[in-house]
C-alpha positions as CSV (number, residue, x, y, z in Angstrom):
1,X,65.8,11.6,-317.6
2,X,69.0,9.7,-316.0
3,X,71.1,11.8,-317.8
4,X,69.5,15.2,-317.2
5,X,69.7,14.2,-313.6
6,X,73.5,13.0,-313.3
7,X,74.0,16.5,-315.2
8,X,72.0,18.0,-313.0
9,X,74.2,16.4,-310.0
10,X,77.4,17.5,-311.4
11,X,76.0,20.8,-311.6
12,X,74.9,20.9,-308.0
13,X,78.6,19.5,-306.5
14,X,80.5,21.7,-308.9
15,X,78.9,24.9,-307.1
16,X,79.2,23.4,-303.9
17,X,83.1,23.0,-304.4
18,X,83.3,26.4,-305.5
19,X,81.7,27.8,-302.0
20,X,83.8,25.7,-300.5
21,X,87.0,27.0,-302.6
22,X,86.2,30.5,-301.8
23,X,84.9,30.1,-298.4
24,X,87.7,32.7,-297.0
25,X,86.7,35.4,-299.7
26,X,83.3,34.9,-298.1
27,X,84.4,35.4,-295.2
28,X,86.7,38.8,-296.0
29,X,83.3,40.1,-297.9
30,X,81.2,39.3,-294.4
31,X,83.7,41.3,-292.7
32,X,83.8,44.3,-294.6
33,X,80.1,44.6,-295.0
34,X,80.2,44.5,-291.2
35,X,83.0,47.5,-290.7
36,X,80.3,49.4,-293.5
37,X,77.1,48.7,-291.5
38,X,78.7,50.3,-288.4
39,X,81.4,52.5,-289.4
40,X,80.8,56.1,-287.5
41,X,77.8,54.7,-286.5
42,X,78.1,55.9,-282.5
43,X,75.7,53.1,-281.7
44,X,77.7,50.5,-283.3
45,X,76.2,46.9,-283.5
46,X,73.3,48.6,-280.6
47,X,71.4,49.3,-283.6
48,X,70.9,45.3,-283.7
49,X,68.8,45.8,-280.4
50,X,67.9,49.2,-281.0
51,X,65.7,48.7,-283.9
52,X,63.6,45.8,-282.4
53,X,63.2,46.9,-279.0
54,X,61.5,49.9,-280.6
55,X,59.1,48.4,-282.8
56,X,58.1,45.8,-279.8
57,X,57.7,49.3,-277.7
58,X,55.5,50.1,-280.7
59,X,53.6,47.6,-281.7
60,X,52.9,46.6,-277.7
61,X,50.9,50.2,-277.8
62,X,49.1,49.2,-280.4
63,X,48.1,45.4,-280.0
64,X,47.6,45.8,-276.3
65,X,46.0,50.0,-276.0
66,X,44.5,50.4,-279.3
67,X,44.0,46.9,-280.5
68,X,44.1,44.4,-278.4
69,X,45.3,40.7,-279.2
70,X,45.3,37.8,-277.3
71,X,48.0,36.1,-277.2
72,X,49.5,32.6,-275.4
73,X,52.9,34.7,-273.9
74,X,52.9,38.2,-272.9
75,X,52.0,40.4,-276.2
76,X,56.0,41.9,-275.7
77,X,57.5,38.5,-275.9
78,X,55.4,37.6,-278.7
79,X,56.4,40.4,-280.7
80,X,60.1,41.0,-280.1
81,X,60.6,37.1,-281.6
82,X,58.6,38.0,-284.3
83,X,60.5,40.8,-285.1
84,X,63.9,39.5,-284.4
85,X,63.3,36.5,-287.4
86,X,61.5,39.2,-289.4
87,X,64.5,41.9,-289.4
88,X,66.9,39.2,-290.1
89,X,64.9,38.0,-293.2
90,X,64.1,41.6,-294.4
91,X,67.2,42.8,-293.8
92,X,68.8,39.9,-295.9
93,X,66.7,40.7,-298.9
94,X,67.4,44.4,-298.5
95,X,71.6,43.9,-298.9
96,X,70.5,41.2,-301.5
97,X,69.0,42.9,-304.1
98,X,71.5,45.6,-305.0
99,X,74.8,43.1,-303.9
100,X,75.4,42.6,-307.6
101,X,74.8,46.3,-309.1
102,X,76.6,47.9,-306.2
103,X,79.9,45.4,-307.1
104,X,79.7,46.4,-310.5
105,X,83.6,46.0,-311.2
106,X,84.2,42.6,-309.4
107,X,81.2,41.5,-310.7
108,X,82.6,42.3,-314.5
109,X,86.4,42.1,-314.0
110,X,87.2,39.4,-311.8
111,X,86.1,35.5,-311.2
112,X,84.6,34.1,-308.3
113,X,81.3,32.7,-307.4
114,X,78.9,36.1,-307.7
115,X,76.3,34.3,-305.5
116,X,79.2,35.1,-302.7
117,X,77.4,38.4,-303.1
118,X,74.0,37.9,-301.6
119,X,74.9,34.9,-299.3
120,X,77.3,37.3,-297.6
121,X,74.1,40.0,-297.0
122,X,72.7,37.0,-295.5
123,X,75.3,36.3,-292.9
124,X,75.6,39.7,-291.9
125,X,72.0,39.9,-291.3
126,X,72.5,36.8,-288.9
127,X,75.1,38.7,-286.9
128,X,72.6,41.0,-286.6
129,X,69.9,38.5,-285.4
130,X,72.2,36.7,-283.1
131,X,72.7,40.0,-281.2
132,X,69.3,41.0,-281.3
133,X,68.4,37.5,-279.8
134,X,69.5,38.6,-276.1
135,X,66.7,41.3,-276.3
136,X,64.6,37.9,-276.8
137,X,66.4,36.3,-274.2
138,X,66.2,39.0,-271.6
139,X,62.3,39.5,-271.9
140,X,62.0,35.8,-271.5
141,X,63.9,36.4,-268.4
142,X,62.2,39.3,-267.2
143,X,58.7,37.5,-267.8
144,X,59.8,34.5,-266.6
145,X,59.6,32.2,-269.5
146,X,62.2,29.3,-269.0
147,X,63.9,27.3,-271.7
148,X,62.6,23.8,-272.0
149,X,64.2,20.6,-274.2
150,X,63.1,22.0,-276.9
151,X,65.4,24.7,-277.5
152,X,67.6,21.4,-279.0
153,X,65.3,22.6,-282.0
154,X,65.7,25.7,-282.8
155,X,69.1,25.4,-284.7
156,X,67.1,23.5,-287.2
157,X,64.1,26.4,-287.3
158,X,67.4,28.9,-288.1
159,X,68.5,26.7,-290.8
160,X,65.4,26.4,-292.8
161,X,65.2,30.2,-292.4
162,X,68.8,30.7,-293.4
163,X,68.1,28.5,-296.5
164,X,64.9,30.3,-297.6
165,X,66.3,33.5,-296.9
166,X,68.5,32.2,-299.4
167,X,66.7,31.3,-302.0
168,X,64.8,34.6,-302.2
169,X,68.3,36.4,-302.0
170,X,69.3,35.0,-304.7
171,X,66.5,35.6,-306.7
172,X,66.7,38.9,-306.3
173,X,69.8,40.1,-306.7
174,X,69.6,38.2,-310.0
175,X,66.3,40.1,-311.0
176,X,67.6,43.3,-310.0
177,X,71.1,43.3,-312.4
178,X,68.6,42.6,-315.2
179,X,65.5,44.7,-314.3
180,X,66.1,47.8,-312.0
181,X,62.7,48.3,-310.6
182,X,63.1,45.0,-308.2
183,X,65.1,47.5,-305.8
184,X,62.3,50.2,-305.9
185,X,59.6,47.0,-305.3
186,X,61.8,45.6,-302.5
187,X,60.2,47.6,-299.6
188,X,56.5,47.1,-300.8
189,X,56.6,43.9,-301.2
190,X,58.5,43.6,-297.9
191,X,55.8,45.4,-296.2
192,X,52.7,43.6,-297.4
193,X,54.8,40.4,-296.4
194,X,55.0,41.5,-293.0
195,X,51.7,41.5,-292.7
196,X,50.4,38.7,-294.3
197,X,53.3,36.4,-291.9
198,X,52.0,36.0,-288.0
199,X,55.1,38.8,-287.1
200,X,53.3,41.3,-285.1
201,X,49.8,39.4,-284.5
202,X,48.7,35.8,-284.1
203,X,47.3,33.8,-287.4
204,X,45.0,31.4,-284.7
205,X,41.5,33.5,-284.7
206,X,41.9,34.3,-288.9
207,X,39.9,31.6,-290.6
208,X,38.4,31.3,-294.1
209,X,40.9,31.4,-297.2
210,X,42.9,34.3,-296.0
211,X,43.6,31.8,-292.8
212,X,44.9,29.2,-295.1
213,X,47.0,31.6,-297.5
214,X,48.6,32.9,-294.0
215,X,49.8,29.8,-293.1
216,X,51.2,28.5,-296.1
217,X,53.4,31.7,-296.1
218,X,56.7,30.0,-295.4
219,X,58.0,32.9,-292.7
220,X,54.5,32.3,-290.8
221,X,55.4,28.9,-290.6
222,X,58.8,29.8,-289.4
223,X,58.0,32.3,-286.8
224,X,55.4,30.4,-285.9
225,X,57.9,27.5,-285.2
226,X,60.0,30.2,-283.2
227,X,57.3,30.6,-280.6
228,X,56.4,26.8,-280.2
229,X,59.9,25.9,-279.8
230,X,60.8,28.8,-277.1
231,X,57.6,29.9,-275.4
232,X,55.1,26.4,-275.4
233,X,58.5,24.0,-275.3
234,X,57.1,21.6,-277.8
235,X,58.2,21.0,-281.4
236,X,56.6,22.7,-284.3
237,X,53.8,20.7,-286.4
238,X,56.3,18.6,-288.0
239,X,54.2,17.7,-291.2
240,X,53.9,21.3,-291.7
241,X,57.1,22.4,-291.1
242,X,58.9,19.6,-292.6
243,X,56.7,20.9,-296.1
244,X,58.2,24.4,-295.4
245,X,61.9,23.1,-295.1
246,X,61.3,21.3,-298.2
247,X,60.0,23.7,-300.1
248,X,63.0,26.3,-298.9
249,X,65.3,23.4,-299.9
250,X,63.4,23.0,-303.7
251,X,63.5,27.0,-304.1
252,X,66.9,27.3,-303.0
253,X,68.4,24.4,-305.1
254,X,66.3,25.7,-308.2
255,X,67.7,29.2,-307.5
256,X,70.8,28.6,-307.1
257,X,71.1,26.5,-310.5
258,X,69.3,29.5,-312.1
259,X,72.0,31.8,-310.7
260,X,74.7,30.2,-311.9
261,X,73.8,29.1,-315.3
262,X,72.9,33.3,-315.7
263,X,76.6,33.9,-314.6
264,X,77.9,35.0,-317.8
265,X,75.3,37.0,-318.5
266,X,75.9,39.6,-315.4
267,X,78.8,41.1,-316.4
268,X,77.3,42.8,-319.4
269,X,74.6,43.8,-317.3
270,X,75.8,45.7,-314.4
């Protein structure tokens, strides 16, 4: 056991050199998925608040004409954060799964960390979500909803995201080089995700076992910890979210390790 885990240890520290090594390729790959996302795009980087002021404008029909919800902070407000965590994680997941088949020759050709690949979806994604967070901002402002002590929280509610996001990138993009139908799955399972995390509608009045599966969804717990941090100005349940940033931290480390000991395997893959 001692010696699996000091192997396992060297593992772990000789991936995170490499990041570390080719942090500046990491950076170069960010930037060119950026110049693609908006290139000719006459909106530009507006899409980032395009995109989630429309679905709140949507949704807020829905959960406030057709169906109302009651919810603790104006249903608009409750949505548009919601959204803005949801989009980012989605929209992660979407660059994720085809990042290795779509980089077919520098995946087979040339050497560098491939999970580069998926972790650089990932950032792009929070440029994304960093812009779309003045749309959050400016609702809070129009409603009147001021930021409270707790704010001093939220970097650590982005990071557990960031890391989960992560994990499931990773896991993906890996699936996908060796089994093609992951990318056709993608947006079904994405969908019935949304709607089985508290994105669009609060998780409070559900009870019973669908109640409890809800909220050990990590992205409810997440979102979930969005709200409490910005809206109520407390801290999120800490024994239940300190479970969801350990298991993002247990899924990413074992998916990480996974990734890179199936390394030499992608190449005759893609």
């Amino acid at each position: 056991m001692t010696a699996a885990l000091r192997y396992l240890a060297a593992d772990v520290r000789e991936m995170v050199v490499e990041q570390l090594q080719y942090r500046e390729l990491l950076i170069r790959m960010t930037e060119r998925d950026l110049r693609v996302r908006y290139k000719q795009s006459v909106m530009g980087v507006g899409w980032a608040l395009g995109v989630p002021l429309v679905n709140t404008l949507l949704f807020s029909v829905i959960f406030t004409r057709v169906a109302p919800v009651a919810t603790d902070v104006p249903y608009p407000l409750f949505a548009v954060v919601g959204l803005v965590a949801w989009n980012m994680f989605a929209g992660s997941l979407r660059s994720a799964v085809v990042s290795l088949t779509s980089n077919a020759t520098l995946v087979s050709k040339v050497y560098f960390p491939r999970e580069l690949f998926p972790i650089s979806g990932v950032v792009v994604a929070c440029v994304d979500g960093a812009i779309a967070a003045t749309l959050v901002l400016a609702l809070m402002a129009w409603y009147g909803v001021g930021l409270t002590p707790a704010i001093l929280f939220l970097p650590v509610v982005v990071l557990v995201q960031i890391v989960f996001t992560i994990a499931v990138s990773l896991i993906l993009a890996m699936g996908n080089l060796f089994y093609r139908d992951v990318k056709y799955l993608i947006e079904v399972v994405l969908t019935v995700w949304m709607f089985a995390t508290a994105v669009v509608f609060p998780i409070a009045p559900i009870g019973g076992r669908l109640g409890v599966m809800l909220r050990l969804n990590p992205m409810t717990s997440i979102i979930e910890a969005y709200r409490t941090v910005l809206f109520r100005g407390e801290l999120p349940e800490l024994a239940h979210f300190a479970g969801t940033a350990g298991a993002a931290i247990a899924l990413m480390a074992c998916a990480w390790i996974v990734f890179h000991r199936a390394e030499f395997r992608f190449a005759e893959r893609v």
